[in-house]
mmCIF file of the N, C-alpha and C atoms, coordinates in Angstrom:
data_MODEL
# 
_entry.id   MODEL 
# 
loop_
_atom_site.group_PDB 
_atom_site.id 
_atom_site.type_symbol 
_atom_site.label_atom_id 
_atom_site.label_alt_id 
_atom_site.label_comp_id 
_atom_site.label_asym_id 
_atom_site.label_entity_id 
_atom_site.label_seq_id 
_atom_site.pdbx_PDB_ins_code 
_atom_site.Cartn_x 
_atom_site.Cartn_y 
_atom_site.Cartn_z 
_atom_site.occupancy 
_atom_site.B_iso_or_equiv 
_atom_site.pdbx_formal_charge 
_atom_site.auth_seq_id 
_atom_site.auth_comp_id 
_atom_site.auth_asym_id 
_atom_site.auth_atom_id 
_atom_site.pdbx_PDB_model_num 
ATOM 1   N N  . UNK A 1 1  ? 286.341 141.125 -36.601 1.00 0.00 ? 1  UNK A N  1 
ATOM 2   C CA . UNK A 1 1  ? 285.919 139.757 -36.715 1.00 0.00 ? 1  UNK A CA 1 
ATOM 3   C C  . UNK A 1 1  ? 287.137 138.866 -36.529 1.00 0.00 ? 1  UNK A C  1 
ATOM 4   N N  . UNK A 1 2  ? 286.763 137.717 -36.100 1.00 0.00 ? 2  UNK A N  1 
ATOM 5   C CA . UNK A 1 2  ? 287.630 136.812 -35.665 1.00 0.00 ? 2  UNK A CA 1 
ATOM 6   C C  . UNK A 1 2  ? 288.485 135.777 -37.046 1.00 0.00 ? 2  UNK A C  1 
ATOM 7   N N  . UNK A 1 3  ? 289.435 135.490 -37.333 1.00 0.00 ? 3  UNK A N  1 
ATOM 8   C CA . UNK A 1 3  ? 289.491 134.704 -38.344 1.00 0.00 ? 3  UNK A CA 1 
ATOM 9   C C  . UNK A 1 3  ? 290.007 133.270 -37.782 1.00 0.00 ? 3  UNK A C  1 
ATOM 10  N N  . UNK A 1 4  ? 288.883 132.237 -38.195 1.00 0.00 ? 4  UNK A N  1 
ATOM 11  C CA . UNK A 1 4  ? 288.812 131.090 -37.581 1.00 0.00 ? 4  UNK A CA 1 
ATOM 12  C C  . UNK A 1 4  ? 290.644 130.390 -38.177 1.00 0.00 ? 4  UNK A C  1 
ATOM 13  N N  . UNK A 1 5  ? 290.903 130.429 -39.047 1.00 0.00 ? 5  UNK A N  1 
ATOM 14  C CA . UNK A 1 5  ? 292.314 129.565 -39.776 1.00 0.00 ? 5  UNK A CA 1 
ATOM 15  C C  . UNK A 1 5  ? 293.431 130.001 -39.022 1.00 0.00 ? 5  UNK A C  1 
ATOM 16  N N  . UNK A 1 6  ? 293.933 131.552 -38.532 1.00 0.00 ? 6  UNK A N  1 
ATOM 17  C CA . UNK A 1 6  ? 294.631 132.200 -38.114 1.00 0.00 ? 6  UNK A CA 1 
ATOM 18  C C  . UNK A 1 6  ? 295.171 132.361 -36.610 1.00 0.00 ? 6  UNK A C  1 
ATOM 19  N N  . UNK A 1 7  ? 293.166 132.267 -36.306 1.00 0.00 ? 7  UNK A N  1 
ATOM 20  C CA . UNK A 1 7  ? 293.195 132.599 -35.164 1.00 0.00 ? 7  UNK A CA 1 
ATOM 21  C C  . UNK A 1 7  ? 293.777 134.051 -34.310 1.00 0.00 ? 7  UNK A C  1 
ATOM 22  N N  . UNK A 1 8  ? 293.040 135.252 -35.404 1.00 0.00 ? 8  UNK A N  1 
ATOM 23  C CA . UNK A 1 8  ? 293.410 136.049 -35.193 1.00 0.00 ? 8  UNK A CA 1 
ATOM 24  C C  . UNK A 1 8  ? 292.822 137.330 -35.411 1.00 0.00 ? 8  UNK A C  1 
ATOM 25  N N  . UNK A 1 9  ? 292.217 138.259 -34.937 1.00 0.00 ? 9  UNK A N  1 
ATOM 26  C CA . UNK A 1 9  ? 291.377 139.643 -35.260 1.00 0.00 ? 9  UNK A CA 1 
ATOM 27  C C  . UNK A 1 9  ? 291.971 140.254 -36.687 1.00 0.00 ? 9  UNK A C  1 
ATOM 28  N N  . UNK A 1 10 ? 290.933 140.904 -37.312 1.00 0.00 ? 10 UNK A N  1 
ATOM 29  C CA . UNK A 1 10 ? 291.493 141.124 -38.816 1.00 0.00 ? 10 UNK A CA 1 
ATOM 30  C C  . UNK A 1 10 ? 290.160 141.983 -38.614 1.00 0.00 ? 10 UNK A C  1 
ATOM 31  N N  . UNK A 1 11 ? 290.504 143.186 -39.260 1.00 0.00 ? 11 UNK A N  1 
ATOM 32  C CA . UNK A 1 11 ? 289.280 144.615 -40.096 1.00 0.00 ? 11 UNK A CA 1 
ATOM 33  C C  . UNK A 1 11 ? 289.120 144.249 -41.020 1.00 0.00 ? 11 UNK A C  1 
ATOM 34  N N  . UNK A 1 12 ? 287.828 144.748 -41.455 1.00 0.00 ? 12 UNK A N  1 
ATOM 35  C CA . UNK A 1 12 ? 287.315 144.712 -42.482 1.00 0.00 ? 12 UNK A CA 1 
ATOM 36  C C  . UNK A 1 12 ? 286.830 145.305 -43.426 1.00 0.00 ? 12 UNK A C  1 
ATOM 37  N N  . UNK A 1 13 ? 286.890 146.142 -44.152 1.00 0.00 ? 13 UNK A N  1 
ATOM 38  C CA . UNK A 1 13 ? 286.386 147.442 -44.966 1.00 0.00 ? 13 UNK A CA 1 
ATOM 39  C C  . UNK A 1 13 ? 285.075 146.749 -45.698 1.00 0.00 ? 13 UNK A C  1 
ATOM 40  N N  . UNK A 1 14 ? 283.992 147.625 -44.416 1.00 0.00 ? 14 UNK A N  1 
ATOM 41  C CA . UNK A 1 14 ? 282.384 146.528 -45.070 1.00 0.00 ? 14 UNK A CA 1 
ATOM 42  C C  . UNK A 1 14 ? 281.787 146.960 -46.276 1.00 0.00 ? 14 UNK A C  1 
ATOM 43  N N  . UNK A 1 15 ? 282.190 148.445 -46.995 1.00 0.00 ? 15 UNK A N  1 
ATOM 44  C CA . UNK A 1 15 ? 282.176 148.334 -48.368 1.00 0.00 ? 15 UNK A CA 1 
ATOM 45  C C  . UNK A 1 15 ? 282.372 147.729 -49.294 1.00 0.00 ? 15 UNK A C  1 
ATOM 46  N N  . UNK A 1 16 ? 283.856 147.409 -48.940 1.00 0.00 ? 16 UNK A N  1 
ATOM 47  C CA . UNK A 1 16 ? 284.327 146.405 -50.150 1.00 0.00 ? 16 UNK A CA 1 
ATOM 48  C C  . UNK A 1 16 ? 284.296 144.934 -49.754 1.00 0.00 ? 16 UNK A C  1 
ATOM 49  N N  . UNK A 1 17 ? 283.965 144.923 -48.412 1.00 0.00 ? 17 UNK A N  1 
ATOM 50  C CA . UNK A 1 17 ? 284.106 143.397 -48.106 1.00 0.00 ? 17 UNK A CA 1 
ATOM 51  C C  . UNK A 1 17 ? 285.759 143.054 -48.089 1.00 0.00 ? 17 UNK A C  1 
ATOM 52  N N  . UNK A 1 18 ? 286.749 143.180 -47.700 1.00 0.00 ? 18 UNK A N  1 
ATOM 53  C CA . UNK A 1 18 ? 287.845 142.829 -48.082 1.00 0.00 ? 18 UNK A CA 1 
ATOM 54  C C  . UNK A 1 18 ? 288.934 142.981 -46.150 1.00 0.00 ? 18 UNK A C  1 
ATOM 55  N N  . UNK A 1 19 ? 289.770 141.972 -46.538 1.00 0.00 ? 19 UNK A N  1 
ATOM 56  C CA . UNK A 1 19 ? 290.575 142.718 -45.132 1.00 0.00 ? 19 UNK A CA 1 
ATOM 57  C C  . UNK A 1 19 ? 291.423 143.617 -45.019 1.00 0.00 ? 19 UNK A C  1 
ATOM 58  N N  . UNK A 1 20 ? 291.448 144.562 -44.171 1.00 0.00 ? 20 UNK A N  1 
ATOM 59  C CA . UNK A 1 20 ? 292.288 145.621 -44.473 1.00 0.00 ? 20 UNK A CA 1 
ATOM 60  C C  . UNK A 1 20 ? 293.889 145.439 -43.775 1.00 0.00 ? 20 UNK A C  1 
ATOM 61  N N  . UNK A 1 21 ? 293.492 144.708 -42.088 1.00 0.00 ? 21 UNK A N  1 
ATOM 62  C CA . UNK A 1 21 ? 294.497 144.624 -41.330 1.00 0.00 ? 21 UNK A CA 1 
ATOM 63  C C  . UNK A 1 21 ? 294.457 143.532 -40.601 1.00 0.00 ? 21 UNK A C  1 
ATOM 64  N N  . UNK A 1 22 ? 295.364 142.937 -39.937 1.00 0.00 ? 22 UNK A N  1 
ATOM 65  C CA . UNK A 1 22 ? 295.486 141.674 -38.898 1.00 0.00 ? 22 UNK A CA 1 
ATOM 66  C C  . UNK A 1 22 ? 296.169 141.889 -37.966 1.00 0.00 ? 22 UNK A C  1 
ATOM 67  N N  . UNK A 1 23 ? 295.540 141.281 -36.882 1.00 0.00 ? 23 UNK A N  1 
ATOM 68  C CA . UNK A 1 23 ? 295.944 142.374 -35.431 1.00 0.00 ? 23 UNK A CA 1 
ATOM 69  C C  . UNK A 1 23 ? 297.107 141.030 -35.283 1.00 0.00 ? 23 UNK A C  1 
ATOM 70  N N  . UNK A 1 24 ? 298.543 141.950 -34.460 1.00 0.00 ? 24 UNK A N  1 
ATOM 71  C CA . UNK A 1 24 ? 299.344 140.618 -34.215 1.00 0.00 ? 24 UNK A CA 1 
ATOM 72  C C  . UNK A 1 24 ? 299.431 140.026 -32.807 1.00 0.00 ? 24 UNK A C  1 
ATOM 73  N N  . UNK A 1 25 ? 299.251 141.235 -32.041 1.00 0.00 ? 25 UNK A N  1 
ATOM 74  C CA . UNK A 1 25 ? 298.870 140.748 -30.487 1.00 0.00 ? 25 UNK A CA 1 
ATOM 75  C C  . UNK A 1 25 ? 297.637 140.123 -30.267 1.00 0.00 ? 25 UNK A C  1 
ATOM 76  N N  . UNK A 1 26 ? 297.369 139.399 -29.589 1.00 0.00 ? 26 UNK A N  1 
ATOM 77  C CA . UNK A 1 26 ? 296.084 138.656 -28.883 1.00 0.00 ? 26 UNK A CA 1 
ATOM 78  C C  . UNK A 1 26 ? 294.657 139.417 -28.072 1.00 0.00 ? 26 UNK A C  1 
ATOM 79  N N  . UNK A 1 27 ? 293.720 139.423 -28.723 1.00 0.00 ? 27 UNK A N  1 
ATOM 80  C CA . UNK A 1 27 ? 292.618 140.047 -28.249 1.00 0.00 ? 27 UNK A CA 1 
ATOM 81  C C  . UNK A 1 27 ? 291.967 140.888 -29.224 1.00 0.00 ? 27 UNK A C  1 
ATOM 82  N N  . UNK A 1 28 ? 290.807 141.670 -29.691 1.00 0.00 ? 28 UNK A N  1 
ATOM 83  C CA . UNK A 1 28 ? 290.069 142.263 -30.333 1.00 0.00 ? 28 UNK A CA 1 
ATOM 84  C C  . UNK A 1 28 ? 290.563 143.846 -30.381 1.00 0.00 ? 28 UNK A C  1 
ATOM 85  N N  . UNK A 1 29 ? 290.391 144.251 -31.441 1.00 0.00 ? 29 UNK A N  1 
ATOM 86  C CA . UNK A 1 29 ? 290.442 146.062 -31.534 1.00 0.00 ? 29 UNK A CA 1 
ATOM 87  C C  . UNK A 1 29 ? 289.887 146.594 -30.726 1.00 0.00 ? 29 UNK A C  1 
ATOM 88  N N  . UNK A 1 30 ? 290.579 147.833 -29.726 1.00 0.00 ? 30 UNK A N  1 
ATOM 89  C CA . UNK A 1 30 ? 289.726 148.878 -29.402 1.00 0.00 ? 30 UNK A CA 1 
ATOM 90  C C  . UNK A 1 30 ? 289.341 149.696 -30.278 1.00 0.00 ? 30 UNK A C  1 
ATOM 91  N N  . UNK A 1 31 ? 287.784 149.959 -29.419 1.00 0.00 ? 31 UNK A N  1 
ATOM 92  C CA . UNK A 1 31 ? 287.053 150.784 -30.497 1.00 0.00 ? 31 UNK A CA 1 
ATOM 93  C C  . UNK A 1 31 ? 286.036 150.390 -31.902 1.00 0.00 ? 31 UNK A C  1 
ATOM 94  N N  . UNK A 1 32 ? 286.732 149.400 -32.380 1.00 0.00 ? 32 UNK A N  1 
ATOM 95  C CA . UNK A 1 32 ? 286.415 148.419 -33.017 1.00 0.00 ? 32 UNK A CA 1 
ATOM 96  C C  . UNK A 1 32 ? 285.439 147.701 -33.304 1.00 0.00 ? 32 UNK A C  1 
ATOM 97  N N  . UNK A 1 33 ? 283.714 147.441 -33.781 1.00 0.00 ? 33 UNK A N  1 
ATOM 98  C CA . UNK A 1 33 ? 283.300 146.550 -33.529 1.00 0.00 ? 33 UNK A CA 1 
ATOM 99  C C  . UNK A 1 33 ? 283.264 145.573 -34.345 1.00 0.00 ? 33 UNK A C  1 
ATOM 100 N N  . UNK A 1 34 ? 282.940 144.385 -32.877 1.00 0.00 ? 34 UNK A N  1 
ATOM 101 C CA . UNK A 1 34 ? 282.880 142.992 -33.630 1.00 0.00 ? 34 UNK A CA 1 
ATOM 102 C C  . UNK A 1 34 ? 281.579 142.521 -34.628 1.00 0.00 ? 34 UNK A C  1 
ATOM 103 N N  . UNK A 1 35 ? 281.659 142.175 -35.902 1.00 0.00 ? 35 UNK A N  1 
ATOM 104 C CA . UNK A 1 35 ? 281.254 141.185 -36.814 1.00 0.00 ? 35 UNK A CA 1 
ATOM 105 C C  . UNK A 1 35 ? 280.220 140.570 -36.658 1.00 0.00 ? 35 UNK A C  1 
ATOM 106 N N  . UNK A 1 36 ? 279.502 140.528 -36.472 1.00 0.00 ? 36 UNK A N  1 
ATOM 107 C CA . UNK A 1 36 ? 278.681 138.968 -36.143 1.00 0.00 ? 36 UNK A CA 1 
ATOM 108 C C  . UNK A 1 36 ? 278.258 138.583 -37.637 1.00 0.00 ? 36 UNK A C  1 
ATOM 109 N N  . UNK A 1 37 ? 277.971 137.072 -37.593 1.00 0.00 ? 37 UNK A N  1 
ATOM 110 C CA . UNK A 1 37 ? 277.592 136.637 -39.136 1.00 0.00 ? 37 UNK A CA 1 
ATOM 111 C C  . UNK A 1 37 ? 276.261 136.799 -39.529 1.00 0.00 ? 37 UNK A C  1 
ATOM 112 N N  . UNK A 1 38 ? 276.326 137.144 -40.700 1.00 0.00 ? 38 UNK A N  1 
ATOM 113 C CA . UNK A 1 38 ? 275.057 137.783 -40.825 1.00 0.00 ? 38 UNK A CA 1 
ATOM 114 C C  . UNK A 1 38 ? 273.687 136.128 -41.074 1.00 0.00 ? 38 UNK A C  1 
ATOM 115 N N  . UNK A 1 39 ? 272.835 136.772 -40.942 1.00 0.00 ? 39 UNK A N  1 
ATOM 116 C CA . UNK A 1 39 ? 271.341 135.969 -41.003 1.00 0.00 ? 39 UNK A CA 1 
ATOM 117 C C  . UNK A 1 39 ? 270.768 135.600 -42.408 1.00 0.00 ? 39 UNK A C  1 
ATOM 118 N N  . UNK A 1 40 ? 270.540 135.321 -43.214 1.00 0.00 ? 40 UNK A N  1 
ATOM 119 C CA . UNK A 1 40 ? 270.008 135.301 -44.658 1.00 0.00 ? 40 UNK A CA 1 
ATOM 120 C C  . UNK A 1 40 ? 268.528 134.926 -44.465 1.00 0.00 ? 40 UNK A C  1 
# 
């Protein structure tokens, strides 16, 4: 997922909800998937 403040890819451990890592080069994880926000 993208982090809008940073402007920068960051994992997410969807168990805990929490970030694990922040990517420092430009562009999305391989392998990786992207986030989308969820619907309520």
């Amino acid at each position: 997922m993208k982090n809008p403040k940073t402007n920068r890819y960051v994992k997410i451990d969807r168990d805990a909800g929490r970030i694990i890592a922040q990517k420092k080069s430009p562009g999305p994880y391989k392998g990786i998937p992207i986030a989308e926000k969820r619907k309520d």
